[in-house]
Each structure stands twice: as structure tokens, then as C-alpha cells.
C-alpha positions as CSV (number, residue, x, y, z in Angstrom):
1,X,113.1,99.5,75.7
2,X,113.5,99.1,79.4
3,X,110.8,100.6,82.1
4,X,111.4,102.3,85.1
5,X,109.9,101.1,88.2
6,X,109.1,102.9,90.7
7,X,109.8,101.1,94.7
8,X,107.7,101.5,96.9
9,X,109.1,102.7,100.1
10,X,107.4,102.8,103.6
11,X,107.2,106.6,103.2
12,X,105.0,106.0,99.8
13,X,102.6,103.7,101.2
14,X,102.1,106.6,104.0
15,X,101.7,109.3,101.6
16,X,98.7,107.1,99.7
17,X,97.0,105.6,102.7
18,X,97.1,109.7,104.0
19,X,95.4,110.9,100.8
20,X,92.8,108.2,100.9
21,X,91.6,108.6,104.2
22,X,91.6,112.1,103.8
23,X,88.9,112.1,100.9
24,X,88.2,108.4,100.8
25,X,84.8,109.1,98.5
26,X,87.3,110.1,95.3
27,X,89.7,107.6,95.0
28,X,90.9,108.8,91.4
29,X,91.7,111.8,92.8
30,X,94.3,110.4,95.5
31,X,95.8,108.5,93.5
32,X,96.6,111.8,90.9
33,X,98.1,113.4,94.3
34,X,99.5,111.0,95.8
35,X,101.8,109.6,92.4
36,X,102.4,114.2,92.1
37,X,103.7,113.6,95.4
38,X,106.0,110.6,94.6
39,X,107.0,110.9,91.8
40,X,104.9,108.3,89.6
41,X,101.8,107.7,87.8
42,X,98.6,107.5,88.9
43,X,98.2,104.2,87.7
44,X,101.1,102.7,89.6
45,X,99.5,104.1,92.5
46,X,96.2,102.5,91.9
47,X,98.0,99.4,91.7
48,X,99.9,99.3,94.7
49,X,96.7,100.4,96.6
50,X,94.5,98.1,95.4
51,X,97.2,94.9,94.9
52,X,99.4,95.5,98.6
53,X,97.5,98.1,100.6
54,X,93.7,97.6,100.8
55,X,94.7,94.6,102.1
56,X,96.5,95.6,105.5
57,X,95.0,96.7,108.5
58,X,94.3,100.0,107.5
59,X,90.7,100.1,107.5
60,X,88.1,103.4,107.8
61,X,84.6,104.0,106.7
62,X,82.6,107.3,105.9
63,X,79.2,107.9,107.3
64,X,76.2,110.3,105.9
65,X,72.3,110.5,106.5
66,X,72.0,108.2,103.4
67,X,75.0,105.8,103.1
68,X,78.4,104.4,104.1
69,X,81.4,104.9,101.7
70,X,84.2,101.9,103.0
71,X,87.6,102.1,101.9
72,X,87.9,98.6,100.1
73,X,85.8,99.1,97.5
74,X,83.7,102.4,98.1
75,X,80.3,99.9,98.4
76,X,77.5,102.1,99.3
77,X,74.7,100.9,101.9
78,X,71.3,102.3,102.2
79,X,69.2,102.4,105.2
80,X,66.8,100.2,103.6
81,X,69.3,97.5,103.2
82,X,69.5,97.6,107.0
């Protein structure tokens, strides 16, 4: 049985950098919109972010009272830890 691939295109990688920095603190979530959006499965997307994008420039981190949520791997710090 042959699989279909999905490729990538420029255009894709927008779409899934867009929903993650958009609501960076649920990752499972953009990856369920953004493979609606393409036309793929969420777990393709996962891949592709965590294999080929989290590794580019991009780079953004959340701030609250009690911690920072960074794009990468979500790694919470506490004020204590400062």
C-alpha cells in the first residue's frame, strides 16, 4: 500500500508558525487547525514543527505574573528559579 505525503510548501510552514504564535500555550491544538487548514494530519504537522521549524529563526515567548511559556519546548520558569 502506498502513502501519501503531504509537501510542505512555504505557504504551510506560514499557516503553522501563524497558529502557534497565536496560542503558543496549546500546541495540540494548532497543530489540529493548522493540518484542518492544509489539508493533513495533525501528526504530520507536529512533525514538521518540531523536526524543520522550531529550529529556524522564528522564536517568541509568552509572559504572565507566574511564568514564561517559550515556543521550543513550552518550559515553564518560575520567579523563584530567577
Amino acid at each position: 500500500m502506498k502513502r501519501d505525503y503531504h509537501k510542505y510548501t512555504p505557504e504551510d510552514d506560514k499557516i503553522i508558525l501563524n497558529m502557534i504564535r497565536d496560542n503558543p500555550s496549546n500546541l495540540q491544538m494548532c497543530f489540529e487547525e493548522a493540518a484542518e487548514e492544509i489539508g493533513t494530519t495533525p501528526k504530520s504537522v507536529s512533525h514538521r514543527y518540531y523536526e524543520k521549524l522550531r529550529h529556524s529563526n522564528v522564536c517568541f515567548i509568552v509572559t504572565g505574573k507566574k511564568h514564561q511559556i517559550v515556543n521550543t519546548k513550552n518550559r515553564r520558569w518560575y520567579k523563584d528559579e530567577e
